[in-house]
C-alpha positions in Angstrom: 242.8 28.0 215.4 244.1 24.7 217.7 247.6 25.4 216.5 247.3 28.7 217.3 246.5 28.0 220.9 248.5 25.4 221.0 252.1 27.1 220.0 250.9 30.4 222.1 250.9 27.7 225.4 254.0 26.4 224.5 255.4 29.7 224.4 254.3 30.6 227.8 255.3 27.0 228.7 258.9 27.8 227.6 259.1 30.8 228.8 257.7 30.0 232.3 259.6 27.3 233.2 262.9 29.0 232.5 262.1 31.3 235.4 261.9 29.2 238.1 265.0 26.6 237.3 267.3 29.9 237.0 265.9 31.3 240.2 267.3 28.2 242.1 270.4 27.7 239.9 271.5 31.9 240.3 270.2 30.9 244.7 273.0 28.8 244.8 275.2 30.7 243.2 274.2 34.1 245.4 275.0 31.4 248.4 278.8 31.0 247.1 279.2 34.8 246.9 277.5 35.7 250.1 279.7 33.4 251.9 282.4 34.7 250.2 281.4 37.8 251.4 280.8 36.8 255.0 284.1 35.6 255.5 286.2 38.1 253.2 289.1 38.7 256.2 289.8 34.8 255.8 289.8 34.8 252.8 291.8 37.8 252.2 294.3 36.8 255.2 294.5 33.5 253.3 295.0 34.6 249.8 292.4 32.4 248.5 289.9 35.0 246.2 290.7 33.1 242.9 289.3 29.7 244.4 285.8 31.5 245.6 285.7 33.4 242.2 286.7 29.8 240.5 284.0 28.5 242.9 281.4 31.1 241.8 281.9 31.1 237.7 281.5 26.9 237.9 278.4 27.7 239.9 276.9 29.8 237.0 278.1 27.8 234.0 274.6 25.3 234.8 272.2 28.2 234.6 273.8 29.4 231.5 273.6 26.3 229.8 270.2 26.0 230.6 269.6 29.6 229.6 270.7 29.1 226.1 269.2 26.1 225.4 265.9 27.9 226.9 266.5 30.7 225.3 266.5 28.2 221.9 263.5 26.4 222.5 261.6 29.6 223.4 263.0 31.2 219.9 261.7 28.8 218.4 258.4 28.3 220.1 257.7 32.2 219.9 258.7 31.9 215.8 256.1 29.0 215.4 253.5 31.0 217.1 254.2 34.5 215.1 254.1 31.6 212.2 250.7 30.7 213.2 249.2 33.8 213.7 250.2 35.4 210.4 249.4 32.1 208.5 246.0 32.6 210.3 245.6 35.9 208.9 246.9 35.1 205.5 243.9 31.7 205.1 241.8 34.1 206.7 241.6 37.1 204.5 242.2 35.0 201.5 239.3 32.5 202.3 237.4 35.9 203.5 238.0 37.4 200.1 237.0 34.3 198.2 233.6 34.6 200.7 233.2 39.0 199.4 233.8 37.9 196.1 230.9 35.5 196.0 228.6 37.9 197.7 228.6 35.1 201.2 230.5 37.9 203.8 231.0 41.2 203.8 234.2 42.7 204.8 233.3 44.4 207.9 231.9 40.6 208.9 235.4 39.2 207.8 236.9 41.4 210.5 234.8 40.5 213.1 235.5 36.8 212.2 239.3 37.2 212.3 239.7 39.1 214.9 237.5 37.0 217.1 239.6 34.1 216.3 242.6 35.6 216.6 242.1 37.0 220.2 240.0 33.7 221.2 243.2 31.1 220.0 245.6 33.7 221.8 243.6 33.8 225.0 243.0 30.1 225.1 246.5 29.2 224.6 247.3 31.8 227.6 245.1 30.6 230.0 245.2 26.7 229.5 248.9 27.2 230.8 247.2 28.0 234.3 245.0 24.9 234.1 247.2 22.9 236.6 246.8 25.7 239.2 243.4 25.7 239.5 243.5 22.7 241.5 246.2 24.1 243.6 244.1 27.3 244.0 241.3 25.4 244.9 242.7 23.4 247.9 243.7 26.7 249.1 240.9 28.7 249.5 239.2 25.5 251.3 242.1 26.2 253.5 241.8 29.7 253.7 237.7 29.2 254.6 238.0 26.0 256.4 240.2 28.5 259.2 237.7 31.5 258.7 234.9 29.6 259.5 236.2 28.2 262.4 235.5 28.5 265.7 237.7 29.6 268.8 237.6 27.6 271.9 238.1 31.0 274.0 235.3 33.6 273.4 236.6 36.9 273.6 233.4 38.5 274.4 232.6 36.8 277.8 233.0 38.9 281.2 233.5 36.0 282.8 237.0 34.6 284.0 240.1 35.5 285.9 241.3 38.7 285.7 244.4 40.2 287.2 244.2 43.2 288.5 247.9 44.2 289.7 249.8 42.6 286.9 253.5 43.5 286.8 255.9 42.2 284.3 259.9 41.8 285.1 262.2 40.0 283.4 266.0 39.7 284.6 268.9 38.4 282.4 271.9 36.9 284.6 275.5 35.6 283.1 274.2 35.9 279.5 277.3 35.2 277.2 277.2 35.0 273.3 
């Protein structure tokens, strides 16, 4: 049961954090094309595409080093927890059929069993990977209600006040360059 929980967070773990390293890593490199892009009659009229396309393929050599050794680790973390959770089932139904046997279980309670232990390891392993959040979640509904419950210095409601009752708006633009 633990080590199924505990290879299913891994997993997630893996597969997670891969995510947001390549979205920086693939950033910069959209940054390199795009002002490739921006500037493509100087770099036309100068005859220098190879350098930006040079420029661009060194930029994505980092994320896919990092993508293959994520995409490793994860392998490996998703084959330990498919391990686990077939090794699970195989101690399961043969404990479970030592239990029938002896007259201690019956096989619709070995079901119930192992499939309550099965979903309860997965889902444990799932959600303890958004432990850390819940801090960060918490801070930010205080937030969030610490600025609905407040109060405005102007009340919107009140008659009272200035009002203007010929109000014209103009707005003229003189020697304006860009």
């Amino acid at each position: 049961f633990p080590f199924i929980g505990l290879s299913s967070y891994f997993q997630m773990k893996m597969m997670s954090g891969f995510d947001s390293g390549a979205k920086k890593d693939f950033a910069s490199a959209g940054a390199i094309a795009s002002e490739a892009v921006d500037n493509i009659r100087t770099v036309a009229g100068t005859g220098i595409q190879d350098y930006w396309i040079d420029r661009y393929a060194e930029s994505l050599l980092q994320p896919l080093h990092k993508g293959r050794k994520s995409a490793l680790v994860t392998g490996i973390a998703f084959g330990v927890a498919e391990f686990s959770l077939y090794a699970m089932y195989a101690i399961s139904f043969w404990f479970g059929a030592k239990f029938i046997e002896n007259g201690q279980c019956t096989f619709l309670g070995l079901m119930k069993a192992v499939t309550g232990l099965l979903f309860a390891a997965l889902s444990l392993g799932n959600v303890s990977l958004f432990t850390p959040d819940i801090a960060a979640a918490n801070v930010a509904a205080t937030s969030i209600f610490r600025l609905l419950d407040r109060e405005s210095a102007i009340d919107p409601t009140n008659p009272s006040g200035k009002r203007m009752n010929n109000l014209k708006g103009e707005v003229a633009f003189a020697d304006v360059e860009f």
